[in-house]
C-alpha positions, 0 to 999 in steps of 0.5 A, spaced: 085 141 153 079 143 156 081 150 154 081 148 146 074 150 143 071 142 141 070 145 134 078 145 135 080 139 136 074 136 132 077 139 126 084 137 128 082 130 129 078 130 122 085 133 119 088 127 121 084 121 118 083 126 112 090 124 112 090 117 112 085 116 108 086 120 102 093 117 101 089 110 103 083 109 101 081 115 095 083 112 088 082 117 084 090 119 081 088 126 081 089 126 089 095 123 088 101 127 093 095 131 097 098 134 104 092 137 107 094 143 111 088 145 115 082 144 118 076 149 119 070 149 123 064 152 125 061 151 133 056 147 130 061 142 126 056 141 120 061 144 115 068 143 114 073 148 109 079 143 108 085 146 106 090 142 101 096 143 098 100 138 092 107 136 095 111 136 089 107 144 089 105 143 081 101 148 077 094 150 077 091 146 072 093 140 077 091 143 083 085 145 081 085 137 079 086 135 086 081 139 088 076 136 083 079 129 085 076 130 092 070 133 092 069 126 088 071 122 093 067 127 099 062 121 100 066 116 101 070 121 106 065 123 110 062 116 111 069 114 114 070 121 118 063 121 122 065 113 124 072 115 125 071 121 129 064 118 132 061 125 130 052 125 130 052 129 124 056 128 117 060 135 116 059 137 109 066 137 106 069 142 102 076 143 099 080 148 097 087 149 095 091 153 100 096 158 097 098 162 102 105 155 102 106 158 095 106 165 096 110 165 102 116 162 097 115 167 092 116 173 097 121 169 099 124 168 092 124 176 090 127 177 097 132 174 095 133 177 088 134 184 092 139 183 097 143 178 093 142 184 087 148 188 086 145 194 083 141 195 090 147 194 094 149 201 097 156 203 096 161 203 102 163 209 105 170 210 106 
């Protein structure tokens, strides 16, 4: 574990309690079925770019809610997570909606749209 940057393991750790905290302790229905997918952070451990998705996947109006939901909420979760990581410094907490799990559907969506298409099959020599 000595080998992990501490800007690593802090960023997992804060993961963690986002986690816990947003399905626990935020009321507000628009972070309702968030999953935050990753955490980053600078060396300096006073910002972290927080990376959400919705479990049921939902629209961009919803996931522009759930973002809009926990920048609300970023007070209470940044109190919580100083405490609960023992940090000196309160990160600035920003979120974003992590798209890359959607994209990665999609590709996978069109991929098989062309190998299940029976106009791009080639035609078996005989």
């Amino acid at each position: 574990m000595a080998d992990v940057k501490r800007a690593v393991r802090v960023a997992e750790r804060i993961r963690e309690e986002l986690a816990l905290l947003i399905a626990n302790t935020v009321k507000d229905p628009r972070a309702r079925g968030v999953v935050v997918s990753r955490v980053e952070m600078p060396d300096d451990l006073r910002s972290a770019r927080i990376y959400i998705r919705l479990l049921e996947g939902g629209d961009e109006e919803q996931q522009t809610a759930a973002v809009a939901g926990l920048t609300r909420a970023a007070p209470l979760l940044r109190r919580e997570i100083t405490a609960a990581a023992r940090l000196r410094y309160a990160p600035e907490l920003r979120f974003y909606y992590d798209d890359g799990y959607d994209r990665a559907l999609r590709i996978e969506e069109i991929l098989h749209e062309i190998h299940g298409s029976p106009a791009k099959a080639k035609p078996k020599k005989k």
